[in-house]
C-alpha positions as CSV (number, residue, x, y, z in Angstrom):
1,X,-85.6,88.7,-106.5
2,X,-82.4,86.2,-107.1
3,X,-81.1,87.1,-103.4
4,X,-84.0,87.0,-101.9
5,X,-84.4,83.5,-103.2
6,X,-81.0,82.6,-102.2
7,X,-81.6,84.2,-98.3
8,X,-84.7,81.6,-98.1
9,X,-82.5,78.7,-99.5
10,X,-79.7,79.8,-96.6
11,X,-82.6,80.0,-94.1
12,X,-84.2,76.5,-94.8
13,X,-80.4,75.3,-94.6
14,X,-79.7,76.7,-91.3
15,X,-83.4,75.6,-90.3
16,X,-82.8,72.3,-91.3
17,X,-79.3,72.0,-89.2
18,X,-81.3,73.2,-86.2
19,X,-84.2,70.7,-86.7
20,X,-82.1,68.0,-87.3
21,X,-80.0,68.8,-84.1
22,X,-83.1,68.6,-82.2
23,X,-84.6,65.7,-83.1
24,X,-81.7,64.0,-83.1
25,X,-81.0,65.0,-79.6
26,X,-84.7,64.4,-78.7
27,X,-84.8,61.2,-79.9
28,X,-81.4,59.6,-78.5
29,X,-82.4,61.1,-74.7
30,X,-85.9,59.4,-75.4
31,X,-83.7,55.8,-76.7
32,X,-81.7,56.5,-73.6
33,X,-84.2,57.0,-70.7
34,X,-86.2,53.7,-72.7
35,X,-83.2,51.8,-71.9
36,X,-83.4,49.3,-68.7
37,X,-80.2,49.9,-66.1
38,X,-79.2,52.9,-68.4
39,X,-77.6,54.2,-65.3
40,X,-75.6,51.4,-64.3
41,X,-75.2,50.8,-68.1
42,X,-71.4,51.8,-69.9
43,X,-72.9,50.6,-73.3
44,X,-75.7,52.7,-72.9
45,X,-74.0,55.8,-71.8
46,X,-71.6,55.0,-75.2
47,X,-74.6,54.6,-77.6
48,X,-76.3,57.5,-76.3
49,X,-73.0,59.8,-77.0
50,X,-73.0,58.5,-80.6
51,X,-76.4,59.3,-81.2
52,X,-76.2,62.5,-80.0
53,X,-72.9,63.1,-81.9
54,X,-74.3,61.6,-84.7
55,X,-77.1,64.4,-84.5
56,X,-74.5,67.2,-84.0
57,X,-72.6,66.3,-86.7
58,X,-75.2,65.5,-89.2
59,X,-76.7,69.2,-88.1
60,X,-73.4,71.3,-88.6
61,X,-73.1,69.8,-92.7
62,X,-76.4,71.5,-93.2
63,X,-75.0,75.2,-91.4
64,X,-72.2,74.9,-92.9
65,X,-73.5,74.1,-96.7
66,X,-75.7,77.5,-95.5
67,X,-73.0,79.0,-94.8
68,X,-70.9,78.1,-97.8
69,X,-73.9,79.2,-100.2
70,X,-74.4,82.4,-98.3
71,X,-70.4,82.9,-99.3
72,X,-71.3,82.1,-102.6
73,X,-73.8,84.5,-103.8
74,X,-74.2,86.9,-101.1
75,X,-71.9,90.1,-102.3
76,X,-70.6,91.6,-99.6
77,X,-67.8,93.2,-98.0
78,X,-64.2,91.9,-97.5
79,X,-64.6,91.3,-93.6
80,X,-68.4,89.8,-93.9
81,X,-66.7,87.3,-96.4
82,X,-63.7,87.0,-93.6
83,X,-66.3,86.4,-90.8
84,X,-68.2,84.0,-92.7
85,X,-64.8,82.1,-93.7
86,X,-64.0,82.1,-89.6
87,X,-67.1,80.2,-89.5
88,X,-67.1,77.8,-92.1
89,X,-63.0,77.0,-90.3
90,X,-64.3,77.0,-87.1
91,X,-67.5,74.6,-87.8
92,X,-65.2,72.0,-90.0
93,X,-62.8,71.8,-87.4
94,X,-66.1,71.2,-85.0
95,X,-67.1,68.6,-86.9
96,X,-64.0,66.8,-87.9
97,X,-63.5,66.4,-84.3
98,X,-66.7,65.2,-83.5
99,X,-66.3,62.7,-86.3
100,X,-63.1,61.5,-84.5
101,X,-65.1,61.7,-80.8
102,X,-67.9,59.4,-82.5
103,X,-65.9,57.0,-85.3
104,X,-62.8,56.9,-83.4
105,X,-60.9,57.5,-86.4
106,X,-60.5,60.7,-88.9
107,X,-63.1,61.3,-91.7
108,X,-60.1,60.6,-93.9
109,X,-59.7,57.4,-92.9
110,X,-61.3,54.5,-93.9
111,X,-62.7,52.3,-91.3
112,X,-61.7,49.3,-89.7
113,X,-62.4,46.0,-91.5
114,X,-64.8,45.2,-89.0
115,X,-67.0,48.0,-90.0
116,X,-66.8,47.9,-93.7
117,X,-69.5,46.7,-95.7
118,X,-69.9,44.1,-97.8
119,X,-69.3,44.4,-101.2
């Protein structure tokens, strides 16, 4: 009954990351084709890339908490535990990119004092 529980948690999780991909991805092509010149437009083409890594990012924290809770409670064999690990690594290192590709700088990093908020 407990696993069966946890499986539908894993599920919403990995639902979720989908949805929010999607949306996301919906919505920043919609912003984009809204936008006058957008083909002539640099700032455009950045803004749009942002959102959409925005959306990709924010999508593959909600697989990989799913994936990290199916690791969790899920007892299974040595090499389903090794398979999920490849894909928790594999994901992070996706994302940490991305984060780079969007921010410009690592997650580690704090930002720029331009971009801090105020206190």
């Amino acid at each position: 009954m407990l696993m069966q529980g946890v499986e539908l948690v894993v599920i919403g999780f990995e639902a979720a990351g989908v949805l929010v991909m999607l949306v996301g991805f919906t919505v920043a092509t919609a912003r984009f084709l809204a936008h006058p010149g957008r083909f002539n437009s640099h700032a455009a083409y950045i803004a749009y890339r942002h959102r959409m890594g925005r959306s990709l990012l924010l999508g593959l924290d909600f697989l990989i908490a799913g994936d990290i809770i199916k690791t969790i409670t899920v007892p299974e064999g040595l090499t389903s535990i090794a398979v999920l690990a490849a894909i928790v690594l594999i994901r992070t290192f996706l994302s940490m990119t991305l984060h780079l590709e969007v921010e410009g700088r690592w997650p580690w990093q704090s930002p720029p004092d331009s971009e801090r908020e105020d206190d």
